[in-house]
C-alpha positions in Angstrom: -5.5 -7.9 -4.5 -4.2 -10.9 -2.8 -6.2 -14.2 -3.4 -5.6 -17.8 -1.6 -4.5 -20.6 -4.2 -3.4 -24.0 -4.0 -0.3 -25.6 -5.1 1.1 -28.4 -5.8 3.7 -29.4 -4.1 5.0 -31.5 -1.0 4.1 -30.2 2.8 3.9 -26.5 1.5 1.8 -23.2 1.8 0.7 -21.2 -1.8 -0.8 -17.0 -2.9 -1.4 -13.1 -5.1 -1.8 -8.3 -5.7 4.6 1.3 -17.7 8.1 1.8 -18.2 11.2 1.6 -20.8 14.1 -0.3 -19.4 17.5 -1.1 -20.8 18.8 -4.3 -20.9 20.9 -5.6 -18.6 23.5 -8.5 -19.4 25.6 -9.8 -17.0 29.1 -10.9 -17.7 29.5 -14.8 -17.6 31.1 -15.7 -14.0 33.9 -18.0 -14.0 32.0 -21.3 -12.3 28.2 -22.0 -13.0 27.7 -22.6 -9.4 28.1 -19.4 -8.5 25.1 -18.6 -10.6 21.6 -17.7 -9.3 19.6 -20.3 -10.5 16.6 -20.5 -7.8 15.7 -17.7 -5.9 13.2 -16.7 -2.8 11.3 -13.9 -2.1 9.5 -13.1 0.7 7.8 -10.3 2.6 4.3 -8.3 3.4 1.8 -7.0 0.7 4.1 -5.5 -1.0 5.7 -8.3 -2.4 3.1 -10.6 -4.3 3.3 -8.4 -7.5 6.5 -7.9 -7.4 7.6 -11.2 -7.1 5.4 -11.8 -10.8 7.8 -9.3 -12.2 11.0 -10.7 -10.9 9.4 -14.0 -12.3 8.9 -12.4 -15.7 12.9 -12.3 -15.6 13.4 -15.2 -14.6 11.2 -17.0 -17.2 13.8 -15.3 -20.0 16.8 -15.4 -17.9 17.2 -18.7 -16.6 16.0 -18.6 -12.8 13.2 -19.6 -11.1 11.3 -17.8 -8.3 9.8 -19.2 -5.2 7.2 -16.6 -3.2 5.7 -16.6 0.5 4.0 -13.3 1.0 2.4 -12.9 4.5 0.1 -10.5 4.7 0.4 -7.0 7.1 3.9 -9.0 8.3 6.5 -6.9 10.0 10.7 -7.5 10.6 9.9 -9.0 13.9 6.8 -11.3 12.6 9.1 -13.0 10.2 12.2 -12.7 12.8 10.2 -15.0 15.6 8.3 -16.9 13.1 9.7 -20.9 14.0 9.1 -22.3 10.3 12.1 -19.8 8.5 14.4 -21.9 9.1 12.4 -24.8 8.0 11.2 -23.0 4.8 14.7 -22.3 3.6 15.8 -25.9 3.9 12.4 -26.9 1.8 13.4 -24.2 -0.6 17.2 -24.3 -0.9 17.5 -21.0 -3.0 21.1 -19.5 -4.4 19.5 -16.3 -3.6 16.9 -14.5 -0.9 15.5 -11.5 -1.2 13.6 -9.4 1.6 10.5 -7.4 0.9 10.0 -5.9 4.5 9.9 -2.5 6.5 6.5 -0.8 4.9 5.1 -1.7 8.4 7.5 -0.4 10.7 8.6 2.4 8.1 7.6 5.2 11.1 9.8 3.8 13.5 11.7 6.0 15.3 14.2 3.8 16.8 15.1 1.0 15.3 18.1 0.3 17.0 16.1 -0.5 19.8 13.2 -1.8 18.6 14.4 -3.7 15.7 17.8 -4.7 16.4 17.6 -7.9 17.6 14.6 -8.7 14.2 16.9 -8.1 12.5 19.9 -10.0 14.0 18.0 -13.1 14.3 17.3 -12.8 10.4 20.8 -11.9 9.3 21.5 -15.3 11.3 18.5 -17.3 9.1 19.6 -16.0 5.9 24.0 -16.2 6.4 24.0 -19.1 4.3 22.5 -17.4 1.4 23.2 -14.5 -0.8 20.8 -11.5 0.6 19.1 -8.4 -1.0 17.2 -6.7 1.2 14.5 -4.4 -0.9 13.9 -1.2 1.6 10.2 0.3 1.6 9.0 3.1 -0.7 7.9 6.3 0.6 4.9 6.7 2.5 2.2 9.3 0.1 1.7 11.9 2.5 4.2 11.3 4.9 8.2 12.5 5.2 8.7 9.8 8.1 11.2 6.8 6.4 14.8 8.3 6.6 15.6 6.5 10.0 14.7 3.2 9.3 15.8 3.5 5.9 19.5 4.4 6.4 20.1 2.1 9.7 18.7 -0.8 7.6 21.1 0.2 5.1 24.0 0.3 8.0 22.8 -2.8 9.7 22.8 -4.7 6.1 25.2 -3.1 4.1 25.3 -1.3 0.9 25.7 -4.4 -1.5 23.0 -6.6 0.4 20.1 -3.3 1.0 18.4 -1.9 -2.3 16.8 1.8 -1.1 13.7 2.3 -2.4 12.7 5.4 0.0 13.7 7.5 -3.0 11.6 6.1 -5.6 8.4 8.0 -7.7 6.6 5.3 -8.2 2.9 5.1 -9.4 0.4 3.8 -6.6 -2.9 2.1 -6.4 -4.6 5.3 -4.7 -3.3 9.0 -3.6 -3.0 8.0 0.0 -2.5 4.5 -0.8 1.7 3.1 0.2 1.1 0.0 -2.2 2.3 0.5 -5.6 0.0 -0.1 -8.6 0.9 -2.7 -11.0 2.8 0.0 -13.1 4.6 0.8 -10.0 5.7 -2.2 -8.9 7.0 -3.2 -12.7 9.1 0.2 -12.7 10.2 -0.9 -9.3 11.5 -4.0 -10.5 13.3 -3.1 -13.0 15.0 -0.3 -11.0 15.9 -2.9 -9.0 17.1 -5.3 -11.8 19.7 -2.8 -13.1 21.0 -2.0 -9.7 22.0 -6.0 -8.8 24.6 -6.7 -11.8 26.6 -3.7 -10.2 25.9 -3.4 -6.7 24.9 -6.7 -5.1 26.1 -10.1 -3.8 23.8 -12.0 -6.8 25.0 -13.0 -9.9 22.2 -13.9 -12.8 23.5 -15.2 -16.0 21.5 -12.6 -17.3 19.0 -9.5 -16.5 17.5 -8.8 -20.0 13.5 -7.1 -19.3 10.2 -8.6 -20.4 8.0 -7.0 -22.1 6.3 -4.3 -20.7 3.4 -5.1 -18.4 4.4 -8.9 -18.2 4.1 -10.5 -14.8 4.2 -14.0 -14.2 3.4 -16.2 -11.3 6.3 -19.0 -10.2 5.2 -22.6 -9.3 5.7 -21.9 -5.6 3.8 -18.9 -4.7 2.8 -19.0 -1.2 0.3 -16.7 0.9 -0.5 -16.2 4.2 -3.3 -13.9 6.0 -2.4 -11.0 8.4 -4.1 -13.1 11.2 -2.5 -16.6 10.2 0.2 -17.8 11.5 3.3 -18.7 9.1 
């Protein structure tokens, strides 16, 4: 469950929601500034818990990790929202990384309906390195394919993770939210898949322990019927 807290910090929001891994160390690159050393994530409900996880990294790898989760938010919430911009210059992160598309994972027509979203937040986020982490399957449901793969097209390979594919564990039968078990398997799928196949470069990727989640000093969170 997502809970309201308080942080402390200057003119900013604050929020919150079993698997063997190998480790993953990534080969030293050849200037320290090219290093991901501060990195946000953002997105809808999905993305409290796993934010924790990624933290749980971060705490044993050498990164920190900055969170605004916003509640029941779609692609074209956070696309018209006016603070973005004004959130990334507070933040300045190496790296940002997108938890968005559970709400709009039905659409049809994205091209359409979607297109310019996502435009306008390939515009925001230019300046940074992106990963993009698609939605899970829907329980129940076959819908996800068409918004899955044009994300993937619109974004590119190196900058989408897909998820669509995923068995993960979830808080209910019908329920599209992960459980905590989930979302750490889901992490770690995706923490083996960036040394390889993304844009970011951590000094390292080694896993926590198993069932550690961890909250960063910015973690941000914002009601369905609040404004960002």
């Amino acid at each position: 469950m997502l809970i309201s807290i308080t942080v402390a910090s200057s003119e900013l929001w604050a929020q919150e929601p079993e698997t063997e891994v190998t480790a993953t160390v990534v080969e030293e690159a050849d200037s320290t500034d090219s290093i991901v050393k501060n990195v946000l994530i953002i997105g809808d409900s999905m993305t409290g818990w796993m934010a924790e996880r990624l933290n749980a990294y971060g705490q044993i790898n050498g990164f920190d990790v900055a969170t605004i989760v916003w509640d029941g938010s779609t692609i074209s919430k956070w696309a018209d929202s006016p603070n973005l911009s004004k959130i990334l210059e507070q933040q300045k992160p190496d790296a940002v990384i997108v938890c968005l598309g559970m709400n709009e994972l039905f659409e049809p027509n994205p091209q359409v309906k979607l297109k310019n979203s996502v435009e306008k937040l390939k515009q925001e986020f230019a300046p940074y390195r992106l990963l993009w982490i698609g939605p899970p399957s829907w329980p129940g449901h076959d819908e996800g394919e068409i918004l899955d793969s044009w994300l993937e097209d619109e974004l590119g390979s190196k900058r989408y993770f897909r998820s669509l594919d995923l068995d993960l564990p979830r808080q209910s039968k019908s329920n599209p939210h992960p459980s905590k078990a989930g979302i750490e398997l889901w992490i770690d799928k995706v923490a083996e898949w960036i040394p390889y196949n993304s844009e970011l470069n951590f000094k390292s990727l080694a896993p926590p322990e198993k069932g550690k989640m961890s909250r960063g000093d910015v973690f941000i969170y914002k009601r369905m019927n609040e404004l960002l």
